[in-house]
C-alpha positions as a LaTeX table, in Angstrom:
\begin{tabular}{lrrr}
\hline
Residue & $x$ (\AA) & $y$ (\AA) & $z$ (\AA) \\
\hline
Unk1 & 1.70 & 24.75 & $-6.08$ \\
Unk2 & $-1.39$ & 23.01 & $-4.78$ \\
Unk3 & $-0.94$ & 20.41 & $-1.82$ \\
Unk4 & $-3.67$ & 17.59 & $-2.02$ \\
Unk5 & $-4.05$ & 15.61 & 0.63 \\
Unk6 & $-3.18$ & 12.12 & $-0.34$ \\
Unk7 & $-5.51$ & 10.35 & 1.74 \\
Unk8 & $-8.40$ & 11.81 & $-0.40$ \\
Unk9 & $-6.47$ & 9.35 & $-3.32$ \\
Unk10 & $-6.53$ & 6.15 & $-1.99$ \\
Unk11 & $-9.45$ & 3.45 & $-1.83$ \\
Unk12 & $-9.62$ & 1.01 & 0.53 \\
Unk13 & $-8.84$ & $-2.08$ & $-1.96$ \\
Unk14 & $-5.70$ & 0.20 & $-3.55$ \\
Unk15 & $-4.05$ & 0.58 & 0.01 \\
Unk16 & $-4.95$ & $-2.92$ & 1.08 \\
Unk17 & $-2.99$ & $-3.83$ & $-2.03$ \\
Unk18 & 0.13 & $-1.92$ & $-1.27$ \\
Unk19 & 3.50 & $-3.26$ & 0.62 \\
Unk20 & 2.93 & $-3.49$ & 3.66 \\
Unk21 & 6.69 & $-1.83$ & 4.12 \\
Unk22 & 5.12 & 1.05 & 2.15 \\
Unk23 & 2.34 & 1.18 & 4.04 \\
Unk24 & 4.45 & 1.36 & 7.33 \\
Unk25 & 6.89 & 4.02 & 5.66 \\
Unk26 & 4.44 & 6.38 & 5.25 \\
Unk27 & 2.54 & 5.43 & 9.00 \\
Unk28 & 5.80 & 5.89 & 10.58 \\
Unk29 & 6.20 & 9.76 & 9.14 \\
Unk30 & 2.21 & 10.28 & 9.90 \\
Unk31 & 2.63 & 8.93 & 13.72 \\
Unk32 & 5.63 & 11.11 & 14.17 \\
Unk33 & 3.84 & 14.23 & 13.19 \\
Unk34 & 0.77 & 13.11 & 15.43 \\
Unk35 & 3.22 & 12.49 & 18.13 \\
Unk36 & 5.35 & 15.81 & 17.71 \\
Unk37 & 1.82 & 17.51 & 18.21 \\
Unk38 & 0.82 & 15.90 & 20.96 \\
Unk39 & 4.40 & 16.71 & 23.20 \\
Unk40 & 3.58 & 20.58 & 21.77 \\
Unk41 & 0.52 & 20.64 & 22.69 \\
Unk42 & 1.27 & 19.25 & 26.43 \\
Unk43 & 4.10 & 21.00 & 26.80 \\
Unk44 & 3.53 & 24.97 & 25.13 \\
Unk45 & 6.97 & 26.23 & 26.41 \\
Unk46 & 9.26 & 22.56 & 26.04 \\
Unk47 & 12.67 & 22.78 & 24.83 \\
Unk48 & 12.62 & 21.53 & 21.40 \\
Unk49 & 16.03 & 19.31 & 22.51 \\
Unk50 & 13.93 & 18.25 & 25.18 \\
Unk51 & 10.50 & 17.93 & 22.92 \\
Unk52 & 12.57 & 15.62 & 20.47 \\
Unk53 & 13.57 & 12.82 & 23.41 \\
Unk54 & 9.71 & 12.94 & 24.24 \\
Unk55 & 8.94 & 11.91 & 20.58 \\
Unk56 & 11.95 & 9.40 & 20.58 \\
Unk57 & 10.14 & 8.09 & 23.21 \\
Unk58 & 7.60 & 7.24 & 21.47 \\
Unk59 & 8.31 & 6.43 & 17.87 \\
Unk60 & 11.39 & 4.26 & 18.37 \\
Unk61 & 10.08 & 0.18 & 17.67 \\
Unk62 & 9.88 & $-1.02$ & 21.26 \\
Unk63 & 7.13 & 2.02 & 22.58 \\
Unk64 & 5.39 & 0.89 & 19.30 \\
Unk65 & 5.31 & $-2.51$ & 20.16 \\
Unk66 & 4.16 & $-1.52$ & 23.72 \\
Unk67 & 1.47 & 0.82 & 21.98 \\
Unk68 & $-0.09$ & $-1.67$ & 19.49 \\
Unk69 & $-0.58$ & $-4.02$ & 23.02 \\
Unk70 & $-2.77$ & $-1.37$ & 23.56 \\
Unk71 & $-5.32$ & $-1.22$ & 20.97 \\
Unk72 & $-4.71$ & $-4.69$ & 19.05 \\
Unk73 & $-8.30$ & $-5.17$ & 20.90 \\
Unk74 & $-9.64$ & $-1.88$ & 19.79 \\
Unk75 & $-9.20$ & $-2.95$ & 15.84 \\
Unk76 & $-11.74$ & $-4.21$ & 13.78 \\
Unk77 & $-11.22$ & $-7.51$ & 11.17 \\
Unk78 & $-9.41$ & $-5.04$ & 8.67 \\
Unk79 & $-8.07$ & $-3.20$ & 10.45 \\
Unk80 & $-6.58$ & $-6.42$ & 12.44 \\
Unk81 & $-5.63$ & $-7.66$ & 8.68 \\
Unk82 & $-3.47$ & $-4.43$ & 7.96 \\
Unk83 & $-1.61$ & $-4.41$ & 11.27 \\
Unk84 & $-0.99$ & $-8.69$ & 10.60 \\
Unk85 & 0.24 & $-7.58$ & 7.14 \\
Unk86 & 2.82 & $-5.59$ & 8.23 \\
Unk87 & 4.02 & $-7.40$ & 11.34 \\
Unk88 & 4.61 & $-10.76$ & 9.27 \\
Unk89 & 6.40 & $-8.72$ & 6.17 \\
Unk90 & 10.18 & $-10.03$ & 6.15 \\
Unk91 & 12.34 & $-7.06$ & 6.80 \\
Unk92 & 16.14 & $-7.67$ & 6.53 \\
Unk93 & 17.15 & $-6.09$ & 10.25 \\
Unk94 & 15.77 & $-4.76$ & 13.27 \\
Unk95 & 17.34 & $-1.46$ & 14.69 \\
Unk96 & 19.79 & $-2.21$ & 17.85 \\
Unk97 & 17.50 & $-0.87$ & 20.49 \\
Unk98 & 14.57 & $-3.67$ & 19.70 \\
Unk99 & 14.48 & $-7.23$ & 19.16 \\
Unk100 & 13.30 & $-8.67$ & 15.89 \\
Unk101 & 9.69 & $-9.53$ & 17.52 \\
Unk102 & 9.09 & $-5.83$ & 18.54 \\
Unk103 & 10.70 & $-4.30$ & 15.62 \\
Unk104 & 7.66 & $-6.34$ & 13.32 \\
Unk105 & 5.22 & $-5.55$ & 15.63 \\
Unk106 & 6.19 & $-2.13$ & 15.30 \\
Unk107 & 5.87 & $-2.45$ & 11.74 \\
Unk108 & 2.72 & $-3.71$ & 11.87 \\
Unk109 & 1.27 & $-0.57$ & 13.52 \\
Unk110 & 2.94 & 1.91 & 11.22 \\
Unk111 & 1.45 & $-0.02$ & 8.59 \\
Unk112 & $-1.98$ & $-0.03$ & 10.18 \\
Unk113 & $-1.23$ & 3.81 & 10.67 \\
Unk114 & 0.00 & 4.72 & 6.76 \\
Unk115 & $-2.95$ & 2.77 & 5.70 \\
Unk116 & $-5.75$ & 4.58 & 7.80 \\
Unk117 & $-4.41$ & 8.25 & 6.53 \\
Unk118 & $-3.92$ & 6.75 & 2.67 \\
Unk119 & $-7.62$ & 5.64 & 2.87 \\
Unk120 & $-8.67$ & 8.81 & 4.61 \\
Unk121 & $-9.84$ & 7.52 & 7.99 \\
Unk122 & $-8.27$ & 10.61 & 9.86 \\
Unk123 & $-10.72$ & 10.37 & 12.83 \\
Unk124 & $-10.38$ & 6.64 & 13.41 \\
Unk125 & $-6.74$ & 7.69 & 13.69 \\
Unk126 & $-7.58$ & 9.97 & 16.14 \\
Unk127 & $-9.86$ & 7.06 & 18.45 \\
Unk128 & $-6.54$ & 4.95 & 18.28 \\
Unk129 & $-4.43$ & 8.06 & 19.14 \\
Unk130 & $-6.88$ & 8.81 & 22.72 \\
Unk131 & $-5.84$ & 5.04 & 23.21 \\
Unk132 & $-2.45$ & 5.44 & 22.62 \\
Unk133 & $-1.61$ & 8.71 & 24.79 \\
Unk134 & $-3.62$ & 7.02 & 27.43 \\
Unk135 & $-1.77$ & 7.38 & 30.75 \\
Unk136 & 1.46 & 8.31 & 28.37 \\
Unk137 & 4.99 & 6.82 & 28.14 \\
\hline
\end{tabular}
């Protein structure tokens, strides 16, 4: 079985035209995995019990929401357009640990996140991600 990469599929105007909700399903598995490298990488010899609340601490909506404060200045028009996309999509609940306000603008950035891997943009993932780590959680 061959494994293509799927942001090698995508052009720009295809992922633009996506749900945002898709877009932030597959930005919220793509952050985790950038996130789960980054605690391994910082921490060789870290309990995985103990590498797991790391990533919790990062991934759950109201970290995201203080992570997209962040680099919201950092983005460029589309960029900025993606990330609004998501944020305003109507979801029907927020998780019990954020309020509805965080929990969108947490959406907003996996969107912004599943859209820059569909499209390919790996390394301007990576210039978000030196924002992002930046003096860490």
């Amino acid at each position: 079985m061959n494994f293509e990469f799927l942001g090698d599929n995508f052009k720009e105007v295809e992922a633009k035209q996506m749900n945002s909700l898709t877009l932030a399903f597959i930005g919220d598995g793509v952050f985790e995995i950038i996130v789960r490298s980054h605690i391994i990488k910082i921490n060789k010899n870290m309990k995985v019990k103990d590498a797991h609340k790391k990533v919790i601490d990062y991934v759950k909506a109201t970290s995201q929401c203080k992570l997209m404060k962040k680099i919201e200045d950092k983005l460029n028009d589309d960029e900025m357009g993606v990330y609004k996309r998501g944020r305003n999509c109507k979801s029907i609940s927020a998780p019990k640990s954020a309020n509805i306000t965080e929990y969108r603008v947490a959406t907003g950035f996996e969107a912004l996140i599943g859209y820059l891997y569909l499209v390919g943009k790996n390394e301007r993932i990576g210039e978000l991600m030196k924002y992002v780590f930046e003096g860490e959680i």
